[in-house]
C-alpha positions, 0 to 999 in steps of 0.5 A: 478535482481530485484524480487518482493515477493507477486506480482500481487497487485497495488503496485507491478503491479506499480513497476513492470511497472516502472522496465520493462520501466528502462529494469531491469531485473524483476522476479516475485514472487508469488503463482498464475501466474500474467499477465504481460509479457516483454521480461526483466520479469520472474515468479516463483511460490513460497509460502512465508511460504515456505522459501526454495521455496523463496530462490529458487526464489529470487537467483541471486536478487540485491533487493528484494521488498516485496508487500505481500497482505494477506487476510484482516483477523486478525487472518491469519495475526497473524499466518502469518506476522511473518513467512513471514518476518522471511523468507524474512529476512533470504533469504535477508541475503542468497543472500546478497540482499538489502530489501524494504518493502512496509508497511502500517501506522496501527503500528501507531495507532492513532495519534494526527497530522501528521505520520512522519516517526519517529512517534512512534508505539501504535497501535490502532488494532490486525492488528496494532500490528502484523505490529508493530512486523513485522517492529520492526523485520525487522529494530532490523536486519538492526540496528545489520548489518544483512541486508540493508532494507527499510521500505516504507509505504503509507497511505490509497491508491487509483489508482487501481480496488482493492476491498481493495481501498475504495475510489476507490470502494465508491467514483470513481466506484459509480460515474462512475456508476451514483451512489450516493458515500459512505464513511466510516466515518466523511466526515468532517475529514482529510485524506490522499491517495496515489496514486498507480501510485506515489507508483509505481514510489516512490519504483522504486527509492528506489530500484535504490538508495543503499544510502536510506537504512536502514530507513523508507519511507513515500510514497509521497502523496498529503496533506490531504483534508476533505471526503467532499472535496475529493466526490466534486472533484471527483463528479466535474470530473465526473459531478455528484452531490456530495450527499453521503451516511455516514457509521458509525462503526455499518454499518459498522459491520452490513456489516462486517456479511456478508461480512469478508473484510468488517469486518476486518475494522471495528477495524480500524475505528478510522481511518476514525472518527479522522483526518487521515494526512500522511507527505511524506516530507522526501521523497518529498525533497530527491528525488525531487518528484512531488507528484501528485494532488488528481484532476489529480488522479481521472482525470486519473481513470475518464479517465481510469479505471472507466470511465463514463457510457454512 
């Protein structure tokens, strides 16, 4: 059995596809009910504050993914990242399950060159910290032979109708609108992005190799380009002149008054001012993965989900 905690985000939806077409057995977890149904899919209610509703959930589970979104907010992530993987870690030692945890690069912090996997952790964030505290918790367990987990993490990502996406929101939704594109931001910096897709299919093979326990994972990713470089691909595909709007950190927060997820990310604006390069090598060669382009990404999306407007 393998059961997702926090379903119904990108990535869990991803993985959730890459099961059903494997015929696993799926179960779902989550607060609210997710569309997605197949004849090797279930879903349960469970608060993953609530670690006895957990328990309940995952019994039976051979791996448990945990795909957590929580609402963009410091504070809320203060009070509850620690709660949620202390649950999580004691259900994992419950039922014997081996662990993947999809995470993010703000532990890092600022980095000057590429995140490997050994980069070390100096957050630049509140954010980055409470992540920080989340995978130093989770692997002090795998390092004292408590559980088998995985830390799995993406850089910034596109291929989903997130609002958390802004590429997808700034860049590909603007595009398919015949709106001039946004970005957040020096548009002459590197940066990386994952595509869902290739997440999706990247936590499926963790999930079906016991042997790429109790290490960190970076997501394959296509090597980083320039913003510039990204809104001229994506204006090409969509035939659409590459003129875009800059937002620096004040408009950023001048946004963030009203609006609160905008706000959350104005303390992680170093990420879009500086050079922002993830290596997923590791995973690359392990797996003999063929990451795909950042052309054929927004390709599919032109194709798919935000198609032009007539």
């Amino acid at each position: 059995m393998h059961t997702i905690l926090g379903a119904g985000g990108p990535v869990a939806n991803a993985l959730t596809q890459e099961l059903i077409n494997n015929n696993d057995m799926v179960r779902l977890v989550s607060r609210k009910p997710v569309q997605i149904e197949a004849p090797n899919l279930t879903w349960q209610k469970a608060d993953l504050l609530n670690y006895d509703e957990i328990l309940q959930a995952s019994q039976g589970s051979t791996v448990i993914y945990l795909c957590a979104g929580l609402v963009y907010d410091k504070e809320i992530w203060r009070q509850q990242w620690p709660v949620i993987i202390q649950n999580v870690i004691n259900v994992t030692k419950a039922t014997g399950a081996r662990l993947i945890f999809f995470d993010n690069v703000y532990s890092y912090g600022l980095v000057n060159g590429a995140m490997t996997e050994d980069t070390p952790y100096h957050p630049s964030s509140v954010k980055g910290q409470i992540r920080a505290g989340v995978a130093n918790t989770l692997m002090a367990e795998v390092k004292a032979g408590n559980i088998k987990a995985s830390i799995a993490r993406g850089a910034d990502f596109y291929g989903t109708d997130s609002l958390n996406a802004f590429f997808d929101q700034m860049v590909l939704k603007r595009l398919s609108e015949k709106l001039s594109a946004q970005w957040i931001g020096k548009a002459k910096t590197l940066h990386s992005f994952t595509y869902i897709p290739d997440a999706g299919k990247a936590m499926f093979l963790l999930g079906q190799h016991p042997e790429s326990d109790n290490q960190v994972w970076h997501m394959p990713t296509a090597p980083a380009i320039t913003g510039q470089q990204f809104i001229e691909l994506a204006a090409g595909i969509y035939k659409m002149k590459s003129n875009f709007f800059a937002i620096n950190k004040f408009l950023l927060w001048s946004y963030g008054l009203f609006n609160k997820t905008v706000m959350g990310t104005v303390e992680m604006y170093y990420q879009y001012d500086h050079d922002y390069i993830f290596d997923s090598s590791k995973f690359e060669k392990a797996f003999n993965f063929k990451t795909t382009s950042y052309k054929d990404g927004i390709k599919h999306m032109s194709q798919t989900l935000y198609k032009a407007s007539v």
